[in-house]
C-alpha positions in Angstrom: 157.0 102.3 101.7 155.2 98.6 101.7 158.6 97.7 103.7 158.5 99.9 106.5 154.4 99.6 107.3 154.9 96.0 107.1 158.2 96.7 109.7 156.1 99.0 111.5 153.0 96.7 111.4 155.2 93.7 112.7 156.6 96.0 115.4 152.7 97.8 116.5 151.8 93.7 116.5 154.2 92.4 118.9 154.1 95.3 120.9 150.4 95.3 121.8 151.1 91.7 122.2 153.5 92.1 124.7 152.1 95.1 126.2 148.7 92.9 126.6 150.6 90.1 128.3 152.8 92.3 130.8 149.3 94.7 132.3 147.9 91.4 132.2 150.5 89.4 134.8 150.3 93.1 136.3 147.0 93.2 137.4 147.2 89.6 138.3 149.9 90.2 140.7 148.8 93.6 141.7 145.4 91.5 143.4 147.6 88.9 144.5 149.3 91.3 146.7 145.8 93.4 147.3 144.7 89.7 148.7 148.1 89.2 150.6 147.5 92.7 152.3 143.9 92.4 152.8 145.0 88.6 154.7 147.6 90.2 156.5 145.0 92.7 158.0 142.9 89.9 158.7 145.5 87.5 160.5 146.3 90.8 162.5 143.0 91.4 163.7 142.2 88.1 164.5 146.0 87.8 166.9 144.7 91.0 168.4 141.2 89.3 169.2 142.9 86.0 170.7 144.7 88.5 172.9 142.1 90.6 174.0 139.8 87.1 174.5 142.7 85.7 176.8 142.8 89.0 178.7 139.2 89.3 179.1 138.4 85.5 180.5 141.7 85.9 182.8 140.4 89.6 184.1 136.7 88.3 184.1 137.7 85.3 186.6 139.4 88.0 189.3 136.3 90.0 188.8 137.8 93.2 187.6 135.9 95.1 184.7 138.4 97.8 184.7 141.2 96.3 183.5 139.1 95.1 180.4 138.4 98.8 179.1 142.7 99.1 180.0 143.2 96.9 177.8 140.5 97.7 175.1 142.8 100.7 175.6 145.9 99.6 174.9 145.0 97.6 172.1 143.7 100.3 170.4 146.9 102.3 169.9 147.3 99.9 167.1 147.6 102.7 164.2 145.1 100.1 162.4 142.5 99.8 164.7 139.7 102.3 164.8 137.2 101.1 167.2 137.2 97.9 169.7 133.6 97.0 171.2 132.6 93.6 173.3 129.0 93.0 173.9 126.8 90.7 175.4 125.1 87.7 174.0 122.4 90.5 172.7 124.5 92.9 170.5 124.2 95.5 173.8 127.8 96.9 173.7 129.6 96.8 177.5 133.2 97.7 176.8 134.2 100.3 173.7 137.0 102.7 173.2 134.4 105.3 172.7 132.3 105.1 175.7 129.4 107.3 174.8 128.4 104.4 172.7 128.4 102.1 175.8 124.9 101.0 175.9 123.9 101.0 172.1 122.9 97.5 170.4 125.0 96.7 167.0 122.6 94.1 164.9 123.7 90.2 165.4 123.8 89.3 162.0 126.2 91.9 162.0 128.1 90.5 164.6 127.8 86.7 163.4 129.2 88.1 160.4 132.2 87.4 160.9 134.2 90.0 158.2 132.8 92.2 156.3 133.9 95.4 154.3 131.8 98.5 154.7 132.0 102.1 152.9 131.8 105.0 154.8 131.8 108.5 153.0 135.4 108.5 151.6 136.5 105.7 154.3 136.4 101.9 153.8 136.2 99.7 156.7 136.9 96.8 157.9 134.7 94.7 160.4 136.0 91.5 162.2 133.9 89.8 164.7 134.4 86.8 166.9 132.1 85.4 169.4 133.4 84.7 173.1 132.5 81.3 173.9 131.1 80.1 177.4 133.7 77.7 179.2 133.5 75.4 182.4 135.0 78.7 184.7 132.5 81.3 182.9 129.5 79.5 184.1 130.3 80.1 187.7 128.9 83.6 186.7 127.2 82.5 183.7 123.9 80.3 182.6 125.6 76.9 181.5 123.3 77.0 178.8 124.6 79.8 177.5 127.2 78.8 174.9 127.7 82.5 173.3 128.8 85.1 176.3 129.1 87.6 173.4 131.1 89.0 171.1 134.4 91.0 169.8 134.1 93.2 167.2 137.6 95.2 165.6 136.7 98.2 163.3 139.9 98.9 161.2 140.4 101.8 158.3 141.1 100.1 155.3 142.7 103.5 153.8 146.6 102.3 154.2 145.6 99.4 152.5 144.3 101.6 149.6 147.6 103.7 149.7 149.9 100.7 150.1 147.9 99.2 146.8 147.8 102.4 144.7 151.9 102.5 145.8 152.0 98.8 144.2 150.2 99.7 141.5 152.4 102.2 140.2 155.2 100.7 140.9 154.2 97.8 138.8 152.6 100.1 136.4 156.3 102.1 135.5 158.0 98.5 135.6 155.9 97.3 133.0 155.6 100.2 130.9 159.7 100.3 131.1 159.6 96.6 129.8 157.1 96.7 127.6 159.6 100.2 125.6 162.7 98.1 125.5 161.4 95.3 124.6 159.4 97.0 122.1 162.5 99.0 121.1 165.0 95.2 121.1 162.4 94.1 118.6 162.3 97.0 116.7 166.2 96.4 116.5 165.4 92.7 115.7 163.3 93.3 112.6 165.5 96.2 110.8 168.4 94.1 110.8 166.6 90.7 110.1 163.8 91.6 107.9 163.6 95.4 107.0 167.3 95.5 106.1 167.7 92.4 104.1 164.3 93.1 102.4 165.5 96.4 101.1 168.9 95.1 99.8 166.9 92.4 97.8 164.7 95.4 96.4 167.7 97.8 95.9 169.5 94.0 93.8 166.2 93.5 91.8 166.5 97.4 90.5 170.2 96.5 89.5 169.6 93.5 87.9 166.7 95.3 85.8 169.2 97.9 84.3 171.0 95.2 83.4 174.1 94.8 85.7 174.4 91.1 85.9 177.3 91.2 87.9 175.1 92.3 91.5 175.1 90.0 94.1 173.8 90.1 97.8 175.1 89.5 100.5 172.8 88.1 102.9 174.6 86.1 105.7 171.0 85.2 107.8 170.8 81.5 108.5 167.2 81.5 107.5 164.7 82.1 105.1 165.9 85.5 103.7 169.3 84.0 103.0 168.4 81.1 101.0 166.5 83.7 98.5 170.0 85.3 98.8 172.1 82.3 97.8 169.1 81.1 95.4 169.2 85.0 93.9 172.7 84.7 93.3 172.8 81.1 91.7 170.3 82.4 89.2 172.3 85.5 88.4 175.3 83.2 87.8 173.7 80.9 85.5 172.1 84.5 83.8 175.9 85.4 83.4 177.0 82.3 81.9 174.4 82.0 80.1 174.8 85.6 78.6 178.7 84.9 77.9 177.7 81.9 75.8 175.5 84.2 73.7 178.2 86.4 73.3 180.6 83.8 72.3 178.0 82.2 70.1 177.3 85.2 68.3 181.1 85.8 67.8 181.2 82.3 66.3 177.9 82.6 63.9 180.0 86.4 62.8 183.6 84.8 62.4 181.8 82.0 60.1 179.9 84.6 57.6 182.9 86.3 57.4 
């Protein structure tokens, strides 16, 4: 009984060991890949504002307003883009996707900020802001002095992102715990037939050698500790034997001579 709960004490051991390790490189590579997503998201954004900056100066220089909200427009078809809003130097919004809100100021530390996560109900969003910058052909229309026209602001749903982690995180999640059984069940393996086994047939010797028959021997073939008590076992049964049959003969001897 004391050699299977230390076997199974060995086994629980390593196991929580190795279970420990693997969720811990899990979670460490489940927010690696939160972070990648989350940068990806951000790089997107940010293309998608260079774009829209380009097309605004080039479509504010020919003097045609229309073709910004087109391409506020088009941009917006972008499955992660909720909401696309340029306003002036004061927060007043000017161009939106959702023109009722044409008109309406957003905060400027809000729009100086230039990311920033934000909860909403059961919704998480994700705010990226960028200010348009006066150049030498805006201030034909524009104060010189004016060094901020305004500013670009993307609202994206960060809900695939949620999805596409909770997707990551199970699939790490069964990898490890598939990992964590067989190498829980190799080691398992490992001890019987290096420790548990060997242990039992030195028990099971012991009991022989305590009824008496000198003649057991094991037969441990490890190349470790376990086998040396073999071979050391053996050697001392062996000198035990030869030992006894000099008795004997002794006592032969000691009978032949009263006689």
């Amino acid at each position: 009984m004391t050699i299977n709960n230390l076997s199974v004490k060995l086994c629980l051991i390593i196991s929580v060991i190795i279970s420990i390790a693997f969720l811990t490189l899990t979670y460490i590579d489940i927010d690696t890949q939160t972070k990648k997503l989350f940068q990806r998201e951000k790089n997107t954004l940010a293309t998608l504002n260079g774009i829209l900056q380009q097309q605004l100066e080039n479509t504010m220089l020919k003097g045609n307003r229309e073709e910004i909200q087109t391409a506020v427009e088009m941009i917006k078809k972008q499955d992660m883009v909720q909401h696309i809003r340029i306003t002036d130097y004061k927060g007043s919004i000017a161009v939106s996707n959702k023109k009722n809100e044409i008109g309406s100021t957003i905060p400027l530390e809000n729009l100086w900020q230039k990311d920033r996560v934000v909860e909403s109900n059961d919704d998480v969003f994700f705010y990226y802001s960028n200010a348009i910058m006066g150049n030498q052909p805006c201030y034909k229309c524009h104060d010189s002095q004016q060094k901020v026209l305004g500013f670009v602001q993307f609202v994206s749903s960060l809900n695939y992102l949620k999805q596409e982690t909770r997707n990551i995180s199970l699939e790490h999640f069964y990898s490890a715990l598939v990992t964590i059984l067989f190498l829980t069940l190799v080691i398992s393996i490992f001890i019987y037939f290096n420790l548990n086994k060997p242990v039992k047939e030195i028990v099971y010797a012991m009991n022989q050698v305590e009824k008496g028959e000198l003649s057991t021997r094991l037969n441990l073939k490890q190349a470790n500790e376990l086998g040396l008590i073999g071979e050391k076992f053996n050697s001392m049964l062996n000198k035990l034997q030869n030992n006894q049959i000099e008795l004997e003969k002794l006592y032969r001897e000691k009978i032949n001579s009263i006689d």
